[in-house]
Structure formats: C-alpha cells, structure tokens
C-alpha positions in Angstrom: 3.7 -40.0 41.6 1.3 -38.6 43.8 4.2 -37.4 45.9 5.5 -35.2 42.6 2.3 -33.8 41.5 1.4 -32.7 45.3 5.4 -30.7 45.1 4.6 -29.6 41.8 1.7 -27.8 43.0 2.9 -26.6 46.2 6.1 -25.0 45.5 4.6 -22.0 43.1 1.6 -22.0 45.8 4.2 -21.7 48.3 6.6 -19.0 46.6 3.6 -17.1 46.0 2.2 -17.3 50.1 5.9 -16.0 51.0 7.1 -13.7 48.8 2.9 -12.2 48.6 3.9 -11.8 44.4 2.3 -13.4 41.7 4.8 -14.7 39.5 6.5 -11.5 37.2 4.6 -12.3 34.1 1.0 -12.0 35.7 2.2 -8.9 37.9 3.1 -7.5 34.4 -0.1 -8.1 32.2 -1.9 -6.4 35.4 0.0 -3.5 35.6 0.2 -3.3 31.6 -3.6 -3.4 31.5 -4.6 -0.9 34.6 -2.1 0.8 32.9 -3.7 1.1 29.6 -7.2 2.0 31.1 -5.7 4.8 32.8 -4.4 6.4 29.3 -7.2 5.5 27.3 -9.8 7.2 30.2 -7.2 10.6 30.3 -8.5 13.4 28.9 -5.3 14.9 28.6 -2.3 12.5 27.3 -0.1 15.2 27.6 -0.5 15.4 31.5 2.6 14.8 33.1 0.1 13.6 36.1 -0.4 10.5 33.7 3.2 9.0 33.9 3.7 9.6 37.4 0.4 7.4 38.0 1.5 5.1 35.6 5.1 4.7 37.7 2.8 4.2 40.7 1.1 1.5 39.0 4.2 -0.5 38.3 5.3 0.2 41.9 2.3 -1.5 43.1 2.4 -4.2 41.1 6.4 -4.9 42.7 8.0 -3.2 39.6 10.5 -0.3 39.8 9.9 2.1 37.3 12.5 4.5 38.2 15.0 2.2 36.5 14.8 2.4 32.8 17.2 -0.6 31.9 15.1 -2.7 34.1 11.9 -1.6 32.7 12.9 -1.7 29.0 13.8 -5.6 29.5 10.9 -6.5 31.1 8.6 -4.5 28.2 11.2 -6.5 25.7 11.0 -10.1 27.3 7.2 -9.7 27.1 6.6 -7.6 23.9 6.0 -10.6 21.5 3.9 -12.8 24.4 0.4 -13.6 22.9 -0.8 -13.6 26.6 -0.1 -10.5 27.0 -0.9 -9.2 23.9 -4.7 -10.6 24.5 -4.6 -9.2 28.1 -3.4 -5.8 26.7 -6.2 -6.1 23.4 -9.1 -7.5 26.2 -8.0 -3.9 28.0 -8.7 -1.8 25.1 -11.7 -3.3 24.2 -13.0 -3.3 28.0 -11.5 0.5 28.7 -11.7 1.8 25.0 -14.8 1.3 23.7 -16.3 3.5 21.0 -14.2 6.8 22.3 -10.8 5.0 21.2 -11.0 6.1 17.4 -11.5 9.5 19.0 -8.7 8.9 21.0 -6.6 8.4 18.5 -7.4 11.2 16.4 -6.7 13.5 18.8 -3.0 11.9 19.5 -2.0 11.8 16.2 -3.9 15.1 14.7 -5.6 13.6 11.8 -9.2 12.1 11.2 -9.7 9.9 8.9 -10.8 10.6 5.6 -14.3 10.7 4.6 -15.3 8.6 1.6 -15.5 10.3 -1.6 -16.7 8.9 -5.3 -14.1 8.9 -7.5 -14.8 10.2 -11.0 -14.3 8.0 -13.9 -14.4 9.2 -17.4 -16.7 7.0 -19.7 -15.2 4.9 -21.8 -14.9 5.7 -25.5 -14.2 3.1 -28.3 -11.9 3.8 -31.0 -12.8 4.1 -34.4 -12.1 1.6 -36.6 -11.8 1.3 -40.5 -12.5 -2.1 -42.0 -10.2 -3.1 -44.4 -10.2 -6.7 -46.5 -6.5 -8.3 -46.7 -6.3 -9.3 -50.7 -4.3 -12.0 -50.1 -5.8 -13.8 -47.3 -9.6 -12.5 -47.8 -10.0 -11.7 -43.9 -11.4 -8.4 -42.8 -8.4 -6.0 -40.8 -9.6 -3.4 -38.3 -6.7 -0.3 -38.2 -7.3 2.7 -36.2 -9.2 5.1 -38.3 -7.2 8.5 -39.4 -7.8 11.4 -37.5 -7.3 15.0 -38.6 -6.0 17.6 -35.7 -7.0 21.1 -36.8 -4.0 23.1 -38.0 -3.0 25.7 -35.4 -2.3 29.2 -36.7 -0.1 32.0 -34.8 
C-alpha cells in the first residue's frame, strides 16, 4: 500500500521535474489570469500591442497561440471549469478593483443609468351611487353617471 501511494505521488512529481510543465490545466488558469490583468490594467483595449502580449503570455506558459484550432479547444475544454472560473473571478477582483465598472463603460459605450423617481398619479376612487335592491333589501353600489360636455364644431 505504501508502495502505491509513494508511485502515486511520484509519477506527477516526476512528469513535472522532466518535462519542467505544470500539468495543462494549471499552466492554463495562470496564463488566463496574467492574462486578464493585463486587459483590465490597458488603458487602451483597442491596442493591437495588447494581443501580441497576450500571445506572449500563452507562449510562456507552453501554449501556442498562433494556432487557433488549438487554442479554441483548450478555452472550450476549460470554459465551464469552476476552478477556473474562481481563478479567472479572484483575477478580476485582485487586478479590477473599483476601475472595472469604468472599464466596462468605456468598452461597451454606455453608463449606466442614473436613478430617477418615477411619477405616479394619485389614485382617484370612483364615484358610486347607492342603490337598495327591492327584492332582496341589500344596498347595490353602480358607477355613478357621468355627463361629458357636448362638443360643438
């Protein structure tokens, strides 16, 4: 048993030591996060700089960004990982901050709205005439008759 544990523990220690990788999804979520510091510290998203630091990034990290069927099925194997969802979300808290709603405003051109009272109209009761039902002695409320001034031409 002791035997199994010590292999268990050894081989990824081992693959690691040799190849000089962390395993794929840990090199991802590193890479993903940098990544996403770098974007939300640009002043300019537009900056074509951006991507080609970006591709460096994934280079680094053993990734080959130049190859955009390889990419897109390593961002679809992991796009639905929780771990790397709360790696990604820990990396826009920790690189975001306060400036990330301003951030996003200026990506998507909008602000968002102020708060404004709405207007309500006070409520008005309908008149009512009172009415007593002969044949069963109980009081009947009907809407009371209203007269709308003739209009003349």
């Amino acid at each position: 048993m002791k035997k199994l544990l010590t292999g268990l523990i050894l081989i990824p220690v081992a693959l690691i030591g040799c190849t000089g990788q962390k395993p794929e999804k840990d090199r991802f979520i590193n890479a993903t996060k940098e990544i996403t510091c770098l974007v939300l510290k640009a002043t300019d998203l537009f900056d074509p700089a951006l991507e080609n630091k970006s591709k460096d990034i994934f280079k680094n990290y053993g990734f080959n960004p130049d190859d955009d069927k390889s990419m897109q099925a390593l961002a679809d194997k992991y796009k639905d990982d929780a771990e790397v969802k709360t790696a990604v979300e820990g990396a826009v808290k920790e690189c975001g901050g306060a400036d990330l709603t301003k951030k996003l405003e200026g990506i998507t051109g909008t602000t968002t709205p102020a708060k404004t009272e709405e207007k309500t109209e006070p409520k008005t009761e309908a008149k009512t005439e009172s009415k007593t039902d002969a044949k069963t002695d109980a009081t009947v409320k009907t809407p009371a008759k209203t007269t709308t001034p003739a209009t003349t031409k």
